[in-house]
N, C-alpha and C positions, 0 to 999 in steps of 0.2 A: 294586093292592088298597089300599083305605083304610084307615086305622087304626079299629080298633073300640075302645073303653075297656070293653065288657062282656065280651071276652073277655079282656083281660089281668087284670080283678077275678076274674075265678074261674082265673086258674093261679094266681092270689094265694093263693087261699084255702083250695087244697088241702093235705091236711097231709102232711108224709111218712110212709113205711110204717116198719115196725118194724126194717130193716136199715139206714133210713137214718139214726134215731133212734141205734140202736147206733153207727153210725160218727162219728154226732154225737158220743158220749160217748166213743168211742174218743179222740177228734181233742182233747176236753180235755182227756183222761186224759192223752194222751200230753202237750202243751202246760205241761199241771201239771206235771209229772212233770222234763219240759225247764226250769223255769221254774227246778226246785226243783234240779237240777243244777248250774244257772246259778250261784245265789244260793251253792248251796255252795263251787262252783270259787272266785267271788269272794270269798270268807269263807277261805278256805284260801289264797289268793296274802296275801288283808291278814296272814292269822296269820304264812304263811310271811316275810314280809317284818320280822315285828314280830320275830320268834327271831331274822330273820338280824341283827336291829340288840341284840339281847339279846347274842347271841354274841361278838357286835364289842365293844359296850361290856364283855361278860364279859371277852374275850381283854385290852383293854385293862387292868381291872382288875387281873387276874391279874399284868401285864407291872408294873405303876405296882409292885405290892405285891413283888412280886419286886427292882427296884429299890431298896424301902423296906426291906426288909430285908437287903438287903446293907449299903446304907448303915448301918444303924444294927449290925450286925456289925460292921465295918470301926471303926465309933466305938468298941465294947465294948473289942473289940480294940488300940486305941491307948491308948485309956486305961488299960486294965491292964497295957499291955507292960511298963512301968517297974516293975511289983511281980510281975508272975507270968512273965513275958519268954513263953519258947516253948509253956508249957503251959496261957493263954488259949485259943493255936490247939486245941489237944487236948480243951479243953472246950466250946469252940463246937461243933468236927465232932462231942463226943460227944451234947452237947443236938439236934443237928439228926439224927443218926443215930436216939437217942430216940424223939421228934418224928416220924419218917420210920415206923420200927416199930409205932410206937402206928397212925398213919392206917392204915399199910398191914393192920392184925389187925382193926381197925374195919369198913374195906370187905371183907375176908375171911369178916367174921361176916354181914355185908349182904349178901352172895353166896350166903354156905351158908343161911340162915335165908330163902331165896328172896322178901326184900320188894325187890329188885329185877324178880321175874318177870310181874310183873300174876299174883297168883293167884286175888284174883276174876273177870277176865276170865276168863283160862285156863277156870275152871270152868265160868264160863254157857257158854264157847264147848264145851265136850267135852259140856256137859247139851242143845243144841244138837246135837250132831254122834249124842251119842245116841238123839234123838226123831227124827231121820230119819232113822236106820237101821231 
């Protein structure tokens, strides 16, 4: 059989019917859809990645400042031993016990006054949970 060119121009030119149109649009939908997952995962590995170097450098600092305050304890402490001898130590543990109580009633007040809870989230998500019921 020969090749015809007038018949391959008219399967050309047919258009598709209405189910196939749909799966056309199905097929971006989905595509879009995949695309926008994609982009998110990679968006979420970079963030994740960026906390985990936050955290690091956090834990560091925290370590460095801990250091830096013992040292400069351990100085306070030398230097007064010769006028105040063993009740320097007594005032150090009482300024750091202080210190301790104060953050700890701060974050208690943080807890009870719920600005740790996301309470605008919270809310859209129950005003949310109420329209679909």
């Amino acid at each position: 059989m020969a090749f015809n060119p007038s018949e391959f121009a008219e399967e050309e030119q047919l258009r598709p019917g209405f189910l196939a149109g749909l799966a056309g649009m199905g097929r971006n939908l989905l595509g879009l859809a995949l695309c926008r997952v994609e982009l998110a995962a990679l968006e979420l590995a970079e963030v994740r990645a960026a906390v985990l170097k936050l955290a690091v450098f956090f834990a560091v600092g925290v370590l460095t400042a801990f250091f830096a305050l013992a040292c400069w304890t351990g100085l306070v402490v030398l230097l007064a031993w010769d006028s105040l001898g063993w009740k320097i130590l007594a005032i150090v543990a009482l300024f750091y016990t202080l210190a301790t109580l104060a953050i700890a009633m701060y974050a208690r007040v943080l807890v009870r006054d719920g600005q740790l809870s996301l309470p605008l989230t919270m809310a859209e998500l129950r005003n949310d949970r109420d329209a679909l019921q």
